[in-house]
DRENDO-1510 file (C-alpha; in Angstrom, 1 decimal, always signed):
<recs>
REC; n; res; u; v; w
REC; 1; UNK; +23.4; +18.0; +151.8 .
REC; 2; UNK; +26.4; +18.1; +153.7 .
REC; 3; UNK; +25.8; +20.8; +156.3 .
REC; 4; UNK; +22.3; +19.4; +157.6 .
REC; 5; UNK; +24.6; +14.9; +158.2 .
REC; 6; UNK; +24.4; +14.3; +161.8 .
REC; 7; UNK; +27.8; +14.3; +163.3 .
REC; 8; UNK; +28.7; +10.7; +164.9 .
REC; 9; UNK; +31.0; +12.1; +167.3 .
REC; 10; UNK; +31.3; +15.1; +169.6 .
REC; 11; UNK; +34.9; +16.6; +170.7 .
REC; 12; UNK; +35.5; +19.7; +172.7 .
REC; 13; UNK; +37.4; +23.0; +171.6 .
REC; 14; UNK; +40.5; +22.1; +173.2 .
REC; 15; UNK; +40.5; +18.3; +171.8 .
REC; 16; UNK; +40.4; +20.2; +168.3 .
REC; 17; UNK; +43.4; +22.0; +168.9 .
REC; 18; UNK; +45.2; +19.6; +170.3 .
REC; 19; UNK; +44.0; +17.6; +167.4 .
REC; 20; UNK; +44.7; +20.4; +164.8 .
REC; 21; UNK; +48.2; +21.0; +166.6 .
REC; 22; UNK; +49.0; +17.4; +166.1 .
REC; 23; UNK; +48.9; +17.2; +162.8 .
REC; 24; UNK; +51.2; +20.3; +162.4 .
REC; 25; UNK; +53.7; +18.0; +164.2 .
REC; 26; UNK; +53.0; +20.1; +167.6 .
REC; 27; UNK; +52.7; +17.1; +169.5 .
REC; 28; UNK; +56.1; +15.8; +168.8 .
REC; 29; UNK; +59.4; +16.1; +170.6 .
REC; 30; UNK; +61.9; +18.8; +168.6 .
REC; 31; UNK; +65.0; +17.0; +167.2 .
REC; 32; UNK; +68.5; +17.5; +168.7 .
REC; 33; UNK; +70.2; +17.7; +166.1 .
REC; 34; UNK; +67.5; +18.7; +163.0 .
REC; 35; UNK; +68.9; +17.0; +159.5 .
REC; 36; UNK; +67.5; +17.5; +156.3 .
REC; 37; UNK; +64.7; +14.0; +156.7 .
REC; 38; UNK; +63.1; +16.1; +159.8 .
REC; 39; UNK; +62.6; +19.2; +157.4 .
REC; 40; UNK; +61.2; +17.2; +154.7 .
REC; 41; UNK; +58.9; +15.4; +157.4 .
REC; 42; UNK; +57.5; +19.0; +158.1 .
REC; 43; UNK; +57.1; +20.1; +154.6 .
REC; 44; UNK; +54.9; +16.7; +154.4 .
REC; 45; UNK; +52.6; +17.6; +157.2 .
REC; 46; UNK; +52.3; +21.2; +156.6 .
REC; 47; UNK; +52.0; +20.7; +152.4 .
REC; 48; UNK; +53.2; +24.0; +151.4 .
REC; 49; UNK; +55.1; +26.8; +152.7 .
REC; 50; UNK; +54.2; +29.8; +152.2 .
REC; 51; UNK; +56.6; +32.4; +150.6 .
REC; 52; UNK; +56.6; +36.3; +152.3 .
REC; 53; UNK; +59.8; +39.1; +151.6 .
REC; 54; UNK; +59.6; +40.8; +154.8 .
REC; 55; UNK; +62.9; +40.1; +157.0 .
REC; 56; UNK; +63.0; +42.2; +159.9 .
REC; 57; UNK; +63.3; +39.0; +162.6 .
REC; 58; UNK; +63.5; +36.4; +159.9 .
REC; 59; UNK; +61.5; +35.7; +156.5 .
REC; 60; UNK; +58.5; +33.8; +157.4 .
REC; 61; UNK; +59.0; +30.7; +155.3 .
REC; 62; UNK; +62.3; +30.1; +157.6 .
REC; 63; UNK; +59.6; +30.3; +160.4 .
REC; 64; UNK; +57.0; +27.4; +160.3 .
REC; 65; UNK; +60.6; +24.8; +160.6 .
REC; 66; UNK; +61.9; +26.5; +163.4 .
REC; 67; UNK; +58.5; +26.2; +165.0 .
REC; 68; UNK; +58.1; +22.8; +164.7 .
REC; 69; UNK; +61.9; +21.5; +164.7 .
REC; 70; UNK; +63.7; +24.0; +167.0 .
REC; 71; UNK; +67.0; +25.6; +165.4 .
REC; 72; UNK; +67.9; +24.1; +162.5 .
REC; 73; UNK; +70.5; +25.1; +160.0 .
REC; 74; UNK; +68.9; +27.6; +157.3 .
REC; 75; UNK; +70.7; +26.5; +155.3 .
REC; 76; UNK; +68.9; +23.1; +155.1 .
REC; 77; UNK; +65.8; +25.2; +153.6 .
REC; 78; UNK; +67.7; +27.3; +151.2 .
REC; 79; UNK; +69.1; +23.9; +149.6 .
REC; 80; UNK; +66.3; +22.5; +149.3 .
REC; 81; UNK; +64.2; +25.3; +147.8 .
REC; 82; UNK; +66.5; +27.7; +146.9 .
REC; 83; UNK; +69.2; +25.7; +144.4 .
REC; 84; UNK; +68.6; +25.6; +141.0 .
REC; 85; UNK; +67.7; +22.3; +139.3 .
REC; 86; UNK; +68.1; +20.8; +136.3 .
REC; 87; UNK; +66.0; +18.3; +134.0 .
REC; 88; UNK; +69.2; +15.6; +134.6 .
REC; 89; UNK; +69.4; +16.9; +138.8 .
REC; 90; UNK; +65.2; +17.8; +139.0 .
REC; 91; UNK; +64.4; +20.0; +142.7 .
REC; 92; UNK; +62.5; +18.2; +145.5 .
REC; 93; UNK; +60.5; +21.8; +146.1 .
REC; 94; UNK; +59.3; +24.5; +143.0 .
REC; 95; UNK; +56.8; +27.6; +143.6 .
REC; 96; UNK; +53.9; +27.7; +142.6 .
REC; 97; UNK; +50.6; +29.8; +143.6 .
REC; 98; UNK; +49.2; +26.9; +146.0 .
REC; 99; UNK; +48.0; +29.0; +148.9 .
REC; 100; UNK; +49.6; +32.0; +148.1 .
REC; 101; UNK; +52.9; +31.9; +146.5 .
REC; 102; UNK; +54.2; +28.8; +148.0 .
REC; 103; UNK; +57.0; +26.5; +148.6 .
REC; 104; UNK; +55.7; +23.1; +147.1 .
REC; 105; UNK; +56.7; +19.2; +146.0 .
REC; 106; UNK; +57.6; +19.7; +142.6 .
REC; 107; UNK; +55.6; +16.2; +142.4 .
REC; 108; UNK; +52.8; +17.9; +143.0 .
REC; 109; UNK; +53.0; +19.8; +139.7 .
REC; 110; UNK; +50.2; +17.3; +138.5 .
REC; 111; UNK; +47.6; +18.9; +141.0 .
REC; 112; UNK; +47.3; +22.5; +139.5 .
REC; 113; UNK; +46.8; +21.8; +136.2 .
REC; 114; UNK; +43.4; +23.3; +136.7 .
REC; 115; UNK; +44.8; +26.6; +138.4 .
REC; 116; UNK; +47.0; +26.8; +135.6 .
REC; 117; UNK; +43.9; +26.3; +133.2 .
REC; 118; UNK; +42.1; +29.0; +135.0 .
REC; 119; UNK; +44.8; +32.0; +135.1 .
REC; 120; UNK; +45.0; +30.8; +131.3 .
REC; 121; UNK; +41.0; +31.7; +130.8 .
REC; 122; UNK; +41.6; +34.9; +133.1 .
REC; 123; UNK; +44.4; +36.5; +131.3 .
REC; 124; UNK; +44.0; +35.1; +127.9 .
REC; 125; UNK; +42.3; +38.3; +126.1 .
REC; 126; UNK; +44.8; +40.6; +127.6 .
REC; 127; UNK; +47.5; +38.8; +127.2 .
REC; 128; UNK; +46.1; +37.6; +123.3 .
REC; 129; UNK; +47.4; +41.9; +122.1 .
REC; 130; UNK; +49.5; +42.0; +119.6 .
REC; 131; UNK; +52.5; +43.5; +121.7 .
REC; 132; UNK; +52.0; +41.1; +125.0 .
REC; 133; UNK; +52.1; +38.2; +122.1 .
REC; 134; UNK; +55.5; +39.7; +121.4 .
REC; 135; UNK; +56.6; +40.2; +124.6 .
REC; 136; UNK; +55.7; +36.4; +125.5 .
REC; 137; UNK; +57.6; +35.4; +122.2 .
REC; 138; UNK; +60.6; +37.2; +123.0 .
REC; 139; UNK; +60.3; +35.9; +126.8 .
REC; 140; UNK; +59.9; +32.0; +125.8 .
REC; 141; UNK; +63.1; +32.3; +123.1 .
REC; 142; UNK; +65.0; +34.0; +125.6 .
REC; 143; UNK; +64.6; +31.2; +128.4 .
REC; 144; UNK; +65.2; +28.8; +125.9 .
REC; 145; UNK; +68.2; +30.1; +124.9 .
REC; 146; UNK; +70.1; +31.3; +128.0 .
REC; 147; UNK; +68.2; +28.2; +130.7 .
REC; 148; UNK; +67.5; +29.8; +133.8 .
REC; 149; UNK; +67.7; +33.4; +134.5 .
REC; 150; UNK; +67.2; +36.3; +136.8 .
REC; 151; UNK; +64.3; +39.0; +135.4 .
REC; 152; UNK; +67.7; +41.5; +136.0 .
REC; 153; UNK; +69.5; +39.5; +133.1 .
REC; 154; UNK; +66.5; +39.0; +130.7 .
REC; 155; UNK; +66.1; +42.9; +130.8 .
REC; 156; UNK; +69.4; +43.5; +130.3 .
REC; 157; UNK; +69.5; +42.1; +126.7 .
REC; 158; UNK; +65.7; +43.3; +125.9 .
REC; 159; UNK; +65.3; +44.6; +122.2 .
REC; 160; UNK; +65.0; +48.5; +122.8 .
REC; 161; UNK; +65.7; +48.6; +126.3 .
REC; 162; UNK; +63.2; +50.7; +128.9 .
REC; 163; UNK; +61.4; +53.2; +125.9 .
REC; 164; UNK; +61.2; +51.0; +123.3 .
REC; 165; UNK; +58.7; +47.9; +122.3 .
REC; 166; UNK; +60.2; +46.4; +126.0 .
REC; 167; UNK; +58.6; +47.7; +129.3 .
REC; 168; UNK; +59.8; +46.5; +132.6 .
REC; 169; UNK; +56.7; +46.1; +133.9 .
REC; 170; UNK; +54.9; +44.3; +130.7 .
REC; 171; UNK; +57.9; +42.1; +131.1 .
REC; 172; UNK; +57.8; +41.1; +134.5 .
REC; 173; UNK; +54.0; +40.7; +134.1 .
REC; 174; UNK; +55.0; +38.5; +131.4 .
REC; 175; UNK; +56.8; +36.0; +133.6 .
REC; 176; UNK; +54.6; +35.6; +136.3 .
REC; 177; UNK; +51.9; +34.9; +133.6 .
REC; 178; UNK; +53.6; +32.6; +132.2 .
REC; 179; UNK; +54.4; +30.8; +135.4 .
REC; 180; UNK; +51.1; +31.2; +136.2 .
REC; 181; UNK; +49.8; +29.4; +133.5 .
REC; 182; UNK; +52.9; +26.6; +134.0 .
REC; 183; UNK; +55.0; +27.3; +130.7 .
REC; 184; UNK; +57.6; +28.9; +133.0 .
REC; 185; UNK; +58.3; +27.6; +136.9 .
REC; 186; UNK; +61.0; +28.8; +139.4 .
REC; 187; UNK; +64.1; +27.2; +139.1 .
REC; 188; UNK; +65.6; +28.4; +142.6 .
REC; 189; UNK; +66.4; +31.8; +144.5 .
REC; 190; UNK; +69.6; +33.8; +144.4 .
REC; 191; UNK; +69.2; +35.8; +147.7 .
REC; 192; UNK; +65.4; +36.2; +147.3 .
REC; 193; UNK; +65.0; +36.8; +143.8 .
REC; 194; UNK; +63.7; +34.3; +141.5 .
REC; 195; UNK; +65.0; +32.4; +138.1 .
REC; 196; UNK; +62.6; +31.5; +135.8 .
REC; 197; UNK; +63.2; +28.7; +133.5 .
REC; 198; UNK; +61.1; +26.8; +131.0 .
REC; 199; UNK; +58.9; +24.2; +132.8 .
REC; 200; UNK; +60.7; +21.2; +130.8 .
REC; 201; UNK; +63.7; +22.8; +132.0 .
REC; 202; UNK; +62.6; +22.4; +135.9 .
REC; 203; UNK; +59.6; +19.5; +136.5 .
REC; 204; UNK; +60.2; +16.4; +135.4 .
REC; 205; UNK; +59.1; +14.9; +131.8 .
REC; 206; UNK; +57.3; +12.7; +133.7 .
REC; 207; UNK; +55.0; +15.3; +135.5 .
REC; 208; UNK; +54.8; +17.4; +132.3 .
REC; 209; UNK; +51.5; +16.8; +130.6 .
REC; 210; UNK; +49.7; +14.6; +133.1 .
REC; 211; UNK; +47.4; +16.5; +134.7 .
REC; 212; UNK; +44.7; +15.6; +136.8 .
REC; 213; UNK; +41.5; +16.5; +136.1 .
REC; 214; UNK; +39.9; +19.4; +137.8 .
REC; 215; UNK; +37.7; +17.2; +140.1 .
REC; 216; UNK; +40.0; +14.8; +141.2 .
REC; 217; UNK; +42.6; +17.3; +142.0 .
REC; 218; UNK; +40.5; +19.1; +143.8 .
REC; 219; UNK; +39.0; +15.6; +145.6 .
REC; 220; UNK; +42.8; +15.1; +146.7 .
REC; 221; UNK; +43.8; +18.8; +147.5 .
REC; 222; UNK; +40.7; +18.1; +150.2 .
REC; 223; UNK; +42.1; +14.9; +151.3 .
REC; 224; UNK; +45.5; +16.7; +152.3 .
REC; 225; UNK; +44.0; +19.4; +154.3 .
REC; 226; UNK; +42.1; +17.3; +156.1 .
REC; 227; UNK; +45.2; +15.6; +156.8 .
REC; 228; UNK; +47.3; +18.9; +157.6 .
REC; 229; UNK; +44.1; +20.3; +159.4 .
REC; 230; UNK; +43.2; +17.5; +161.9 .
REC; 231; UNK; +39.5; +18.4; +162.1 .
REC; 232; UNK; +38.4; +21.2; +160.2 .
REC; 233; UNK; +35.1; +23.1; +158.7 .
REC; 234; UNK; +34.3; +23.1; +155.0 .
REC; 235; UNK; +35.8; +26.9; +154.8 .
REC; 236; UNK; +39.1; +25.2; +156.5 .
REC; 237; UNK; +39.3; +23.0; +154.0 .
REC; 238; UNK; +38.7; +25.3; +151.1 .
REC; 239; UNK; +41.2; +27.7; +152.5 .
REC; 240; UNK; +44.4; +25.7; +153.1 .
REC; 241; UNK; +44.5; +25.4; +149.3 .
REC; 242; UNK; +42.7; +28.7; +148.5 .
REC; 243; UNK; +40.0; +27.1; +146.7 .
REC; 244; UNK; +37.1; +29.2; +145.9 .
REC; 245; UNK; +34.6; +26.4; +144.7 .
REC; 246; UNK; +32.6; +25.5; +147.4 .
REC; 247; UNK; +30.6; +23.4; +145.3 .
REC; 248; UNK; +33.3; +21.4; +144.8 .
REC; 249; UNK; +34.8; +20.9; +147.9 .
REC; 250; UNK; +31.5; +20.0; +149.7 .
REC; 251; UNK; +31.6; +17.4; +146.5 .
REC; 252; UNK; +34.9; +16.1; +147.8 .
REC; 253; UNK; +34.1; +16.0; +151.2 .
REC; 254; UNK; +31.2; +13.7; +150.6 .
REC; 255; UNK; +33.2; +11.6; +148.6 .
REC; 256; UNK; +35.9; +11.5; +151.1 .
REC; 257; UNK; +33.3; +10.9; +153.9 .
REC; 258; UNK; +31.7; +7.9; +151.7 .
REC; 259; UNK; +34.9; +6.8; +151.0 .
REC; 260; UNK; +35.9; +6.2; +154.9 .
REC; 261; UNK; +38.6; +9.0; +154.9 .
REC; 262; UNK; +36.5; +11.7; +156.6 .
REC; 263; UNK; +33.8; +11.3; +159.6 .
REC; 264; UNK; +31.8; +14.2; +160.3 .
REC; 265; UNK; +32.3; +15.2; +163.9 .
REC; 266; UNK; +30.8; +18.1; +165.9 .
REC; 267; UNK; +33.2; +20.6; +168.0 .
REC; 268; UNK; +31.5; +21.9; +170.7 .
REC; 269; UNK; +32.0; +25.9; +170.5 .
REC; 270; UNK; +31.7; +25.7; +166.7 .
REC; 271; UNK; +29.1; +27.8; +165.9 .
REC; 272; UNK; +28.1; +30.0; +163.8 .
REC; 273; UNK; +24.6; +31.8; +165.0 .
REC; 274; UNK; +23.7; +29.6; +167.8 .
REC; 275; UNK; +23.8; +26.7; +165.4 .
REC; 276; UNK; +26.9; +24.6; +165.6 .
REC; 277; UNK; +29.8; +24.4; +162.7 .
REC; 278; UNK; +29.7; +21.2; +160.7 .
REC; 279; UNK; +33.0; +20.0; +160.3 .
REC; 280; UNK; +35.5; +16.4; +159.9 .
REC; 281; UNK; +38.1; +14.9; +160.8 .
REC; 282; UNK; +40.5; +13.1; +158.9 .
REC; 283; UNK; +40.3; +9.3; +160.0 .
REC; 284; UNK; +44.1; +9.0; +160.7 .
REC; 285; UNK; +44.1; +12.5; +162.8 .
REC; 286; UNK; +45.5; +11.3; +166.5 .
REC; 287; UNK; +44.6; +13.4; +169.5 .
REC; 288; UNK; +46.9; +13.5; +172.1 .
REC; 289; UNK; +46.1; +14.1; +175.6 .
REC; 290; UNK; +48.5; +17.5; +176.3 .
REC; 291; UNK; +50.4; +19.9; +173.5 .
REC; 292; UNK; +53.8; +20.7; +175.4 .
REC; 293; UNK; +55.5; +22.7; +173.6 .
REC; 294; UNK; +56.2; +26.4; +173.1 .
REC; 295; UNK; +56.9; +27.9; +169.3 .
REC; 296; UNK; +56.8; +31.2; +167.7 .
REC; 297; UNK; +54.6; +31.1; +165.0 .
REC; 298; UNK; +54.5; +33.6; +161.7 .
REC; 299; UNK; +51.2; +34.7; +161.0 .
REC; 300; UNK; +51.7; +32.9; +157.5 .
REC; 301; UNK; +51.8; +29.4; +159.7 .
REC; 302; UNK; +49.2; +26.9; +158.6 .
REC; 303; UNK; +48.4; +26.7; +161.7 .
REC; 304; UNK; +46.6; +30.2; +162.1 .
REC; 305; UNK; +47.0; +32.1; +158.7 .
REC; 306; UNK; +43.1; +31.2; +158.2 .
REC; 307; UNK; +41.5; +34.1; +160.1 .
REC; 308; UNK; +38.0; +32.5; +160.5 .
REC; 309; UNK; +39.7; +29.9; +161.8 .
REC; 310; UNK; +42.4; +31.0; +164.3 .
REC; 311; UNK; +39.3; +33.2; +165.9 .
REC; 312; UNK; +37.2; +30.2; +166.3 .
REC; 313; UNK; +39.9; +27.1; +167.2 .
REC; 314; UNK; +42.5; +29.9; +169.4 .
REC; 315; UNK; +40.2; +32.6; +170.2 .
REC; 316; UNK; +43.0; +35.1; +168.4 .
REC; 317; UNK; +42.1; +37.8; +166.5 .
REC; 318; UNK; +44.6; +39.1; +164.2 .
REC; 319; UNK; +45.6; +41.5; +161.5 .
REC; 320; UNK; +48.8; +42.4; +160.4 .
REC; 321; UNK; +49.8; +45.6; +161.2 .
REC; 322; UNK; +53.1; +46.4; +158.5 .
REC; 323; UNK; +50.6; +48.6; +156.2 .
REC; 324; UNK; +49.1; +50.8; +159.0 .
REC; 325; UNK; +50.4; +53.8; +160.5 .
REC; 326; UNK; +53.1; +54.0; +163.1 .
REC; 327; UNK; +51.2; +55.6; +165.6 .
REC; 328; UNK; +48.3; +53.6; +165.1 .
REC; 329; UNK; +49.4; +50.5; +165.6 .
REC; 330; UNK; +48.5; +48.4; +168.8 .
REC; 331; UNK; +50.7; +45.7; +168.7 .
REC; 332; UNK; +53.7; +46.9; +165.9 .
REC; 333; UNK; +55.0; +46.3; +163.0 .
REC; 334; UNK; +54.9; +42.5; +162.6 .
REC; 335; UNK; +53.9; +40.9; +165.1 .
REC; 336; UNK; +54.4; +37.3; +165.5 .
REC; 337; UNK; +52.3; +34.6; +167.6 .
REC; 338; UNK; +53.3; +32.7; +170.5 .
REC; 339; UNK; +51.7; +28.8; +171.2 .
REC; 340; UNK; +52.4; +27.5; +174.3 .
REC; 341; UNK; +50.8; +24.2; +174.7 .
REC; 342; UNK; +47.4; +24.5; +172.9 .
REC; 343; UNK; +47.2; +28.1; +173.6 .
REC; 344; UNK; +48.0; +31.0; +171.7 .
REC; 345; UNK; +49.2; +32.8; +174.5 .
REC; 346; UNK; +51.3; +36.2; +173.7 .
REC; 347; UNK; +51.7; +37.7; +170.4 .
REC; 348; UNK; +55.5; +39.5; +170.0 .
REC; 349; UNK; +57.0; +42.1; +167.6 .
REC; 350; UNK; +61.1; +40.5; +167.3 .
REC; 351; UNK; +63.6; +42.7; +165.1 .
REC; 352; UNK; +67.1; +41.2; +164.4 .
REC; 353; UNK; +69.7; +44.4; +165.0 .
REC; 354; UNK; +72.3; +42.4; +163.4 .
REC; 355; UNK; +74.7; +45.4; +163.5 .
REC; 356; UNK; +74.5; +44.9; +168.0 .
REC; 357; UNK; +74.1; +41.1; +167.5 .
REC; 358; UNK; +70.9; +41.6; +169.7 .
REC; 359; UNK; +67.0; +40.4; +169.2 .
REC; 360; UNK; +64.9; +42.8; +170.2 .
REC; 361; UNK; +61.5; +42.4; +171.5 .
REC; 362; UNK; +60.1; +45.8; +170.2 .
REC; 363; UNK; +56.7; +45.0; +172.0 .
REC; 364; UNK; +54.8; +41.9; +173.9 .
REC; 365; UNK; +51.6; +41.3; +174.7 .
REC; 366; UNK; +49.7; +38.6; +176.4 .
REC; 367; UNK; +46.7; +37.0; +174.6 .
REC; 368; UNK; +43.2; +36.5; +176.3 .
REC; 369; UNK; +44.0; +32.5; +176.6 .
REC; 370; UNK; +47.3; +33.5; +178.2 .
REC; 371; UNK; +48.5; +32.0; +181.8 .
REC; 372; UNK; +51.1; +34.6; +182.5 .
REC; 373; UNK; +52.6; +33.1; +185.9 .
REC; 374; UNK; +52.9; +29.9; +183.8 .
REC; 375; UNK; +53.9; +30.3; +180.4 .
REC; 376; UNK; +56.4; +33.5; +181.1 .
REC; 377; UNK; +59.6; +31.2; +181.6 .
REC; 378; UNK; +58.3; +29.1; +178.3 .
REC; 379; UNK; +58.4; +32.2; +176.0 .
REC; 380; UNK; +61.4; +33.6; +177.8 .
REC; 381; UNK; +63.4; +30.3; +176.7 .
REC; 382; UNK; +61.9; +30.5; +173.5 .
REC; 383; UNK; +63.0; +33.9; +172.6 .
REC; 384; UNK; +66.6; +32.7; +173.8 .
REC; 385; UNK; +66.1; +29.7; +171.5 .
REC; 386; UNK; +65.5; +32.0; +168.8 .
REC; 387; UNK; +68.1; +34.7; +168.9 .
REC; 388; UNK; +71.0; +31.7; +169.2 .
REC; 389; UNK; +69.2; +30.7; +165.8 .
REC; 390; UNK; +69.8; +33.5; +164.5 .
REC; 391; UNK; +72.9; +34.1; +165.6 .
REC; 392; UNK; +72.2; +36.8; +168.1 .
REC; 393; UNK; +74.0; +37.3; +171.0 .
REC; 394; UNK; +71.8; +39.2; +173.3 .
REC; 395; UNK; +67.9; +40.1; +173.7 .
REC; 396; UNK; +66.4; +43.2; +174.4 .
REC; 397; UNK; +62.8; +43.9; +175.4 .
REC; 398; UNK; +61.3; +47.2; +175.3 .
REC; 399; UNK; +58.4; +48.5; +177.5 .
REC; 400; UNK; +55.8; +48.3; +175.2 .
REC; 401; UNK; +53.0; +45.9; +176.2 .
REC; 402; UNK; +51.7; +44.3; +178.8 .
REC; 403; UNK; +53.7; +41.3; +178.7 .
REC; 404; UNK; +57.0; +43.3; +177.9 .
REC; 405; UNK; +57.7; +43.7; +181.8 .
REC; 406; UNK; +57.1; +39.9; +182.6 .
REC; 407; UNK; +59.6; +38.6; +180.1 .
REC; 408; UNK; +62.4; +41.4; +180.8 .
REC; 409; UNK; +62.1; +40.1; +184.7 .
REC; 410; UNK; +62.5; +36.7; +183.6 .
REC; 411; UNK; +65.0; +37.7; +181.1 .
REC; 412; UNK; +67.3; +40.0; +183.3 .
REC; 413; UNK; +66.9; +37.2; +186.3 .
REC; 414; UNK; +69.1; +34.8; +184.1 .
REC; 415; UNK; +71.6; +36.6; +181.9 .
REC; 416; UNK; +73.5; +34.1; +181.9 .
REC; 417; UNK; +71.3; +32.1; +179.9 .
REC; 418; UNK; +70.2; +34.9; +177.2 .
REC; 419; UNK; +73.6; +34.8; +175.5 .
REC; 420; UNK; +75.4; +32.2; +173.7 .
REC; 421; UNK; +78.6; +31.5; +175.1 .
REC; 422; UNK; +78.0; +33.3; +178.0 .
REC; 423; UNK; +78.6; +37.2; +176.6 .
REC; 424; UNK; +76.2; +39.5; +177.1 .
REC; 425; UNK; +73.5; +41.4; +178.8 .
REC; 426; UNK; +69.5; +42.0; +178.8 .
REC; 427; UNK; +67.8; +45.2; +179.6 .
REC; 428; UNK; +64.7; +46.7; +179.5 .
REC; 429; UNK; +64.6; +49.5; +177.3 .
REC; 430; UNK; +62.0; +52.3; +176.4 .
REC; 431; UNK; +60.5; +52.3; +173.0 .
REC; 432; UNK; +61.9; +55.3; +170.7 .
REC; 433; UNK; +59.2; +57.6; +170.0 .
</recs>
């Protein structure tokens, strides 16, 4: 079996990382001037890019990019996901449900078939009533006659309206089915809401009807999160593609391993009851000597969204806090993550006030593998970094945390530099009760 092959190499915690980091594209120098090549270079490593709504700094698929490539133009991202193609103009990028709901080469389309197969099987007796069948019916003539269209605009010529045969929620069940299944994909945003289109009318002929079988998809799905993963464990692997068969991936991996692609390495620090983790690394997986860089990170970043994972490779434990309480939150709202080099060293809650032009740090606090004295100026730049990005003028940091005072000295000692075009002020503020 796979767990029980003797590992032919032996690398340290911190080699990981810094191995896991590189292939994020951590170990590379951020752009100047980022063009639309250096997003699609990212999109390569990373695979997908996962979709989330919530915009109180920035939505956290704009994130992962200006992680890796510093501040880039939006709008780069929006064109390529967001516009709506055509079977004449086909998209680079569709959605599909590859981690979660995901950002994704519309070449890969190929690859799900057997995702596609299984929300087919899962569904298929409810959706087999009479009146879903009718729904779906209606749905399919509908895209077919108008192209792509908002779920706002298929409603609004429903047979019936809201009360008759037609039920909003039925209906909008309806289209993520049938995108689930892959008669319908996403043909582009407007704002954040998504048109749905017949597949034909999105992927091209080319991809439609060609896919892989189950076991080879699932062989290559492996294969590129080894590649996005560096070194990683079998549940790594699984993850990155949310793949539930661990049957099957243990399958791949020995193929991949046989095959020269994988080699089965031991990480000290790995363990899992005293006994150590097995895990792989890809064969092309470099491992540079020092990660210098310093990056906010969404929680939905490849890089930790795993939780197993980010607890064992970052020592960072971490839970979203959005659906719990106000008063009993520790860290706020939303907080995001802060690497500096191979460290996850402070976790941060940001809010764009767009109304005062100002990012504010609502809370900050410093992470167990944090070197305050050290990484305080790195973050303080970084948060600068980010409220130009987004077109802040100023940054505010509350008191809440105990890395909040640190980065409001460093802050307020150069106001200078907090502002674009030199306008502006920092000041450490209380938290509203």
């Amino acid at each position: 079996m796979i767990e029980t092959r003797t590992a032919t190499e032996t690398m340290s915690a911190a080699e990981a990382r810094r191995m896991a980091l590189a292939a994020q594209g951590f170990s590379r120098r951020r752009p100047g001037a980022p063009a639309a090549r250096h997003l699609h270079t990212a999109m390569a490593r990373m695979g997908v890019l996962q979709i989330d709504s919530v915009n109180v700094f920035a939505r956290s698929h704009y994130l992962p990019l200006f992680s890796r490539l510093g501040a880039y133009d939006p709008g780069l991202l929006d064109r390529a996901v967001l516009s709506r193609p055509s079977p004449s103009r086909p998209g680079r990028y569709t959605e599909y449900i590859a981690h979660e709901a995901t950002f994704l080469p519309v070449e890969d389309w190929p690859l799900w078939g057997f995702r596609r197969d299984a929300f087919l099987r899962k569904r298929g007796e409810f959706w087999g009533q009479s009146s879903s069948a009718r729904t779906l019916d209606w749905i399919r003539a509908e895209l077919r006659d108008r192209g792509p269209s908002r779920p706002a605009e298929i409603r609004g010529d429903a047979p019936g309206g809201r009360g008759g045969w037609w039920e909003w929620d039925e209906v909008k069940h309806a289209l993520e089915y049938l995108w689930r299944i892959g008669e319908v994909a996403i043909a582009g945003r407007d704002g954040f809401e998504r048109r749905y289109a017949l597949a034909a009318d999105v992927v091209p002929a080319g991809l439609l009807g060609r896919d892989r079988p189950r076991t080879e998809a699932i062989r290559e799905l492996v294969r590129r999160a080894a590649r996005s993963h560096g070194v990683a464990t079998a549940a790594d692997l699984a993850d990155y593609y949310r793949i539930k068969d661990r049957g099957a991936v243990l399958a791949a991996i020995d193929d991949l391993v046989e095959a020269g692609e994988l080699a089965p390495v031991r990480v000290r620090g790995w363990e899992r009851g005293g006994r150590p983790i097995p895990a792989w690394r890809h064969v092309d997986a470099v491992l540079p000597r020092r990660i210098d860089t310093a990056a906010i990170l969404t929680p939905f970043d490849p890089v930790v969204w795993f939780r197993d994972r980010a607890l064992r490779a970052f020592a960072l434990d971490y839970r979203i806090e959005i659906y719990t309480p106000s008063p009993r939150r520790r860290y706020g709202y939303y907080s995001l993550l802060v690497l500096v080099g191979d460290r996850i060293s402070a976790r941060i809650d940001l809010k764009a006030d767009r109304a005062a032009r100002t990012l504010l740090v609502q809370s900050a606090w410093w992470e167990p593998q944090a070197r305050p004295a050290d990484d305080v100026e790195r973050i303080a730049a970084e948060l600068r970094t980010a409220a130009a990005w987004q077109g802040l003028e100023q940054v505010s940091v509350s008191a809440w945390g105990d890395a909040a005072g640190d980065l409001a000295d460093v802050l307020m000692s150069h106001p200078e530099r907090v502002l674009r075009h030199d306008v502006g002020r920092t000041e450490l503020v209380p938290l509203p009760a």
